[in-house]
N, C-alpha and C positions, 0 to 999 in steps of 0.2 A: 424605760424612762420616757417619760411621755414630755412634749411642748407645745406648749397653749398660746394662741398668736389672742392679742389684744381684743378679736371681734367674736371672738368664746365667748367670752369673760364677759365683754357688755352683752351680746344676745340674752344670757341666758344668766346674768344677775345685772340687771339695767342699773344705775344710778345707784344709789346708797344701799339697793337691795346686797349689792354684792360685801355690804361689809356685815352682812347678816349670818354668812357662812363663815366656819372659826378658819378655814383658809387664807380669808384675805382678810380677816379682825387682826387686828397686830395686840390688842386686849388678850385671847387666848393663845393658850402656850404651842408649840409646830407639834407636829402630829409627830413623834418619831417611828412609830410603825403601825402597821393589823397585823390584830392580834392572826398565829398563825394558821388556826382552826376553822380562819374566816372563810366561810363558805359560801356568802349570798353573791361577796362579789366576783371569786373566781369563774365563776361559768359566763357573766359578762364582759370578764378580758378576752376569755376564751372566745366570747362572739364576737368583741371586737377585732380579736387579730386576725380572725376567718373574714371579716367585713374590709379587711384593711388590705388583702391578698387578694381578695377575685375582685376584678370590676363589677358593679350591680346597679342599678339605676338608684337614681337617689343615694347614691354612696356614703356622699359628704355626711347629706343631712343624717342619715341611720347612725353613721360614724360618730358625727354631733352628740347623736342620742344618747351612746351604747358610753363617750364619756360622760357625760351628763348625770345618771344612771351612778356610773363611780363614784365620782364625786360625794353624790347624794347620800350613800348607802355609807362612804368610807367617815364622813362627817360624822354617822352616828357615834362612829369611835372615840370623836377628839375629846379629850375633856371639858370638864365643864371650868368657869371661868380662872383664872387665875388669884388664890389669895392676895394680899397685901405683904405677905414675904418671896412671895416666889416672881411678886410681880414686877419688881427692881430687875431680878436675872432673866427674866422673858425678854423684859427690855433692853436689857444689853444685848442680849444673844441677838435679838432681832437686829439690831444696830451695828453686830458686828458683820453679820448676813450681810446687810446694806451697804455697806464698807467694803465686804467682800467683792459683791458684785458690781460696785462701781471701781477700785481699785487691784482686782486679780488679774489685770497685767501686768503692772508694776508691782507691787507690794507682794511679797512672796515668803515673809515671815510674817511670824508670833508678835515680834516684838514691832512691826512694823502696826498692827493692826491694834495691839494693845497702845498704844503712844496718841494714836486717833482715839483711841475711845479715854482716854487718860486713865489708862490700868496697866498694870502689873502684867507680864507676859506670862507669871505662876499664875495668878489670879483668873487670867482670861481663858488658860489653860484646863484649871480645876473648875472655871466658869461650863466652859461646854463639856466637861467630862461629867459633869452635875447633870446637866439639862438634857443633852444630847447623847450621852452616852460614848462621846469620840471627843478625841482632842483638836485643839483649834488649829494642826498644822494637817491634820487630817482631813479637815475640813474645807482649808485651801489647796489645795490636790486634789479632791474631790471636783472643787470648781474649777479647776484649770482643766481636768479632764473632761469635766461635762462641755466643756466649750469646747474642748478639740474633739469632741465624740459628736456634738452639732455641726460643727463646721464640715466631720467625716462624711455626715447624712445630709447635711444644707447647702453646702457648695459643691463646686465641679474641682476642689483643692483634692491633690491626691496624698496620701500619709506623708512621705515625704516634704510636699508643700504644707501641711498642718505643722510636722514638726519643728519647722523653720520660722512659723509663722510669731509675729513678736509679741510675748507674753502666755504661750498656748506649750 
């Protein structure tokens, strides 16, 4: 799992460029995976995690690169845009995303997340088992871990102190 600080993101899609990749377009639907066959980009993980392990001059920038490089190559995957039926549930999904990650330390249920978005906690449920392929408590477990798996790697908190920590 990779994370992307704020000055990626403008370097390297400045100003309205960046809503030109279906990544940050909220119009196209989330990437749910590559395909598994994919080959162009595995030898460049491969050099990033070797780039990410020894010291080398120019570290950063090469590191910069070699995601950059991802990015570009995994884009070709995402679909193309969203019909006029699929684009109601992009949009919720996307909203429950948002939802998620401004309320996943508090909010810890289906039902809690569906009432924000004025739906049905079946509905929100069959919503991302549609789209995503996981259901939408799977999907907040997912986020409470990715944040205690950040804060594992980000701070000086030891497991212990993560799992004390309020909302994680």
């Amino acid at each position: 799992m990779a994370f992307f600080a704020t000055d990626f993101y403008l370097f390297r899609y400045p100003g309205s460029a960046l809503y030109d990749y279906p990544f940050f377009n909220s119009t196209h639907p989330p990437v749910l995976y590559l395909p598994p066959a994919e080959t162009d980009i595995r030898p460049l993980v491969e050099c990033l995690l070797a780039e990410y392990q020894t010291p080398q001059p120019n570290q950063a920038e090469v590191f910069r690169s070699y995601l950059h490089l991802c990015l570009e190559l995994a884009a070709r995957h995402c679909p193309a845009q969203p019909t006029a039926e699929t684009g109601l549930a992009q949009q919720q999904i996307r909203q429950f995303g948002t939802l998620l990650n401004q309320h996943y330390r508090t909010k810890r249920s289906v039902s809690d997340y569906a009432d924000l978005l004025h739906l049905s906690a079946n509905h929100l449920n069959a919503l991302c088992r549609r789209v995503l392929n996981k259901t939408a408590s799977a999907l907040i477990h997912e986020r409470v871990t990715v944040e205690a798996q950040r804060l594992l790697s980000h701070s000086a908190l030891g497991v212990a102190q993560v799992a004390y920590e309020p909302g994680v």
